[in-house]
KEKE-3310 file (N, C-alpha, C; in steps of 0.2 Angstrom, whole numbers, plus 5000, padded with zeros to 4 digits):
npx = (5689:5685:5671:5661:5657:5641:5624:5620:5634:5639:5630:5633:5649:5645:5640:5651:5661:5656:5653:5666:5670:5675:5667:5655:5656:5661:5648:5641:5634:5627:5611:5609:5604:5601:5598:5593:5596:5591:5587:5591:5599:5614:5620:5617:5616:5618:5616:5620:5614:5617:5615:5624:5634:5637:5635:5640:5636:5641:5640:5644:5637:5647:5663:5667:5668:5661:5663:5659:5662:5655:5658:5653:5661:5675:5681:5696:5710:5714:5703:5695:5703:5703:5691:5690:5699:5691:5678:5683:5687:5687:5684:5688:5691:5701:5709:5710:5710:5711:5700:5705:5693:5692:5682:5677:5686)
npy = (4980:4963:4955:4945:4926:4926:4926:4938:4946:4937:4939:4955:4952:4945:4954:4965:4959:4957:4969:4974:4967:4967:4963:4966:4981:4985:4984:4992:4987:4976:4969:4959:4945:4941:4928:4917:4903:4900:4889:4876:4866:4874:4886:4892:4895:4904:4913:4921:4926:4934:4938:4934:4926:4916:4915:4906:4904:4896:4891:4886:4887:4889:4890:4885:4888:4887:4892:4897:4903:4909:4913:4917:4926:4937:4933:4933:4926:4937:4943:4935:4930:4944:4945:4934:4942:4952:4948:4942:4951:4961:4951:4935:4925:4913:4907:4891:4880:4879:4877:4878:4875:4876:4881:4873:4876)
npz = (4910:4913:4912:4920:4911:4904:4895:4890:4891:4880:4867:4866:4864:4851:4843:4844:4838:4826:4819:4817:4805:4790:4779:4782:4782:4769:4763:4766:4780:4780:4783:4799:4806:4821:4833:4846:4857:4872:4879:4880:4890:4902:4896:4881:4865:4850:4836:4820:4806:4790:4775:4766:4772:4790:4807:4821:4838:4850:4866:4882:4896:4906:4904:4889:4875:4857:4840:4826:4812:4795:4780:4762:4752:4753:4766:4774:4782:4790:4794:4798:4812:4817:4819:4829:4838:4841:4848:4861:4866:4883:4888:4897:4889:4881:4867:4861:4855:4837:4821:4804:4790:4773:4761:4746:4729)
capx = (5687:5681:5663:5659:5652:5634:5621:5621:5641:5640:5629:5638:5654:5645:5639:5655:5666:5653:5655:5672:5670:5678:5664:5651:5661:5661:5643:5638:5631:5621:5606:5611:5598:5604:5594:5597:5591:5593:5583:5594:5606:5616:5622:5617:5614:5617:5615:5618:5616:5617:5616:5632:5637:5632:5642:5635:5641:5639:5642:5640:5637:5655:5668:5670:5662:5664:5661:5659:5661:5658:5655:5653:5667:5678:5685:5701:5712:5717:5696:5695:5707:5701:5684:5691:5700:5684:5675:5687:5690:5683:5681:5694:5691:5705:5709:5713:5709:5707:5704:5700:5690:5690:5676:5676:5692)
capy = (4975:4957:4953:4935:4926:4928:4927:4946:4945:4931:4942:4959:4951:4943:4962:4970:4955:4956:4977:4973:4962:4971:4963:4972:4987:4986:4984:4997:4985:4972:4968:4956:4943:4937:4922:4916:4901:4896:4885:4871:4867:4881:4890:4898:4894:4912:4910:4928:4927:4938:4937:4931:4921:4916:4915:4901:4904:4889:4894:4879:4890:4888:4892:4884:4891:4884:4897:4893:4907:4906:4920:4916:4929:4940:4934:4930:4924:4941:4944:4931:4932:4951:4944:4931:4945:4955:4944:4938:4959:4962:4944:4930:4919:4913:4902:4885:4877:4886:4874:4880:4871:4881:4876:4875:4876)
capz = (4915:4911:4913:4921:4906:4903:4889:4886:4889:4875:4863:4866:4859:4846:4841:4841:4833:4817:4818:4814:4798:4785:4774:4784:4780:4761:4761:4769:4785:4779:4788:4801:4811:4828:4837:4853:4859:4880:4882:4879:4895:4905:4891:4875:4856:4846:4825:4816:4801:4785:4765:4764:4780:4796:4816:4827:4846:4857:4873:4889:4902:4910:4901:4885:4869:4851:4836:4818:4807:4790:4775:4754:4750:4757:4773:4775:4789:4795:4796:4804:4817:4821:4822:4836:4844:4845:4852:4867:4872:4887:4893:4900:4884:4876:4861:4864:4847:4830:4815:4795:4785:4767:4755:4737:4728)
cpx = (5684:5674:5665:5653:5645:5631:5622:5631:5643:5637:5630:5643:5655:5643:5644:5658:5662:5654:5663:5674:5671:5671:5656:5652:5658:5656:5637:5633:5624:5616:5607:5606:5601:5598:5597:5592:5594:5589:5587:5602:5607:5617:5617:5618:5615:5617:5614:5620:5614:5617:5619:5637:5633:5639:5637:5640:5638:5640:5639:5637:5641:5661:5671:5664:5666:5661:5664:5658:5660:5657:5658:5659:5670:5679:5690:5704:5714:5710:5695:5699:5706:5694:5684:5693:5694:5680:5678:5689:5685:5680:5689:5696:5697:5706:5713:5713:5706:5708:5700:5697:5687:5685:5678:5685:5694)
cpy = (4969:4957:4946:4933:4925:4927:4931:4948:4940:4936:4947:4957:4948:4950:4965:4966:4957:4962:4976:4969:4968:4969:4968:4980:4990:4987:4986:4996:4981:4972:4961:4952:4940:4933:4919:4910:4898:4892:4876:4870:4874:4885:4891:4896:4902:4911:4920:4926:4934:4934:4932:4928:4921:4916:4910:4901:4898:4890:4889:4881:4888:4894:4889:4885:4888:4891:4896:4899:4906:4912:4914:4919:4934:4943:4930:4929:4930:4945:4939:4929:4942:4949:4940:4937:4951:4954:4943:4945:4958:4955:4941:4927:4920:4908:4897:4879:4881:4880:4878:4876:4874:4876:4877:4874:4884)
cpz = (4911:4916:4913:4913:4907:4896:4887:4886:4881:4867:4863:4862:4855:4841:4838:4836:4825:4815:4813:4807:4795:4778:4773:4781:4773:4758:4763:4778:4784:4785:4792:4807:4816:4832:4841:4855:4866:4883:4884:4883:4901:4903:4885:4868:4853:4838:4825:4809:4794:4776:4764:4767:4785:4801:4818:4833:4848:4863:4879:4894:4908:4906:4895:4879:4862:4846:4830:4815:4801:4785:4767:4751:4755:4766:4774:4782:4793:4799:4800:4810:4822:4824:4829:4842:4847:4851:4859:4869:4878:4891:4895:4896:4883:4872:4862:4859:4841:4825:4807:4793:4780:4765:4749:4734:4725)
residu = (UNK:UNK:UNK:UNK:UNK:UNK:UNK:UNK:UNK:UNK:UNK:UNK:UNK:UNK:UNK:UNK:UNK:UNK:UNK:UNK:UNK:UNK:UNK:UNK:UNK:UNK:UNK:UNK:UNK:UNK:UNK:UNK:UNK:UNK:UNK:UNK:UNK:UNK:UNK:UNK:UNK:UNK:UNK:UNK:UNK:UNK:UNK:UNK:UNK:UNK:UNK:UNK:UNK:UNK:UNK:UNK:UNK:UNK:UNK:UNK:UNK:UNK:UNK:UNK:UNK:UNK:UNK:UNK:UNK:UNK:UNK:UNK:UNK:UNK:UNK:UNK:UNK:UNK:UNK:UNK:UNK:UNK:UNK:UNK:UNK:UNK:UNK:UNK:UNK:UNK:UNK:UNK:UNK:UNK:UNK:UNK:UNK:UNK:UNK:UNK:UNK:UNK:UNK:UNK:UNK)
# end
């Protein structure tokens, strides 16, 4: 069933999406810090970050959320793509602009 969105609907599917990193995986589940800040508007600020990447949820308190993934190595387009569909189970989200921006060469 889909949950109306919510803060805790917002950090819940920022929880499992990061389970699902494969980079997580390899490295036995880094230690991972999630920070939430709601003070700012209707919605929700979330920052998880880790060693070797960070997530930033933006969430309006409606229905339009932005999310900035980013990792140092090992995450390619089909982790990133699982990590989206993580995220969006169990809610209405769906994806209405996706853009890449590699770094480095």
């Amino acid at each position: 069933t889909e949950d109306p969105l919510s803060k805790d609907v917002m950090t819940q599917s920022l929880r499992r999406a990061l389970l699902g990193l494969s980079i997580f995986k390899k490295s036995g589940g880094q230690q991972v810090k999630i920070e939430d800040y709601d003070n700012i508007g209707d919605g929700c600020v979330l920052m998880a970050t880790w060693r070797e990447g960070n997530v930033f949820v933006l969430w309006d308190g409606r229905e339009h959320i932005d999310i900035n993934l980013f990792a140092y190595e090992g995450l390619d387009e089909e982790g990133s793509n699982s990590f989206i569909l993580r995220f969006q189970s169990e809610t209405s989200l769906r994806v209405v602009l996706h853009d890449e921006h590699p770094r480095g060469f």
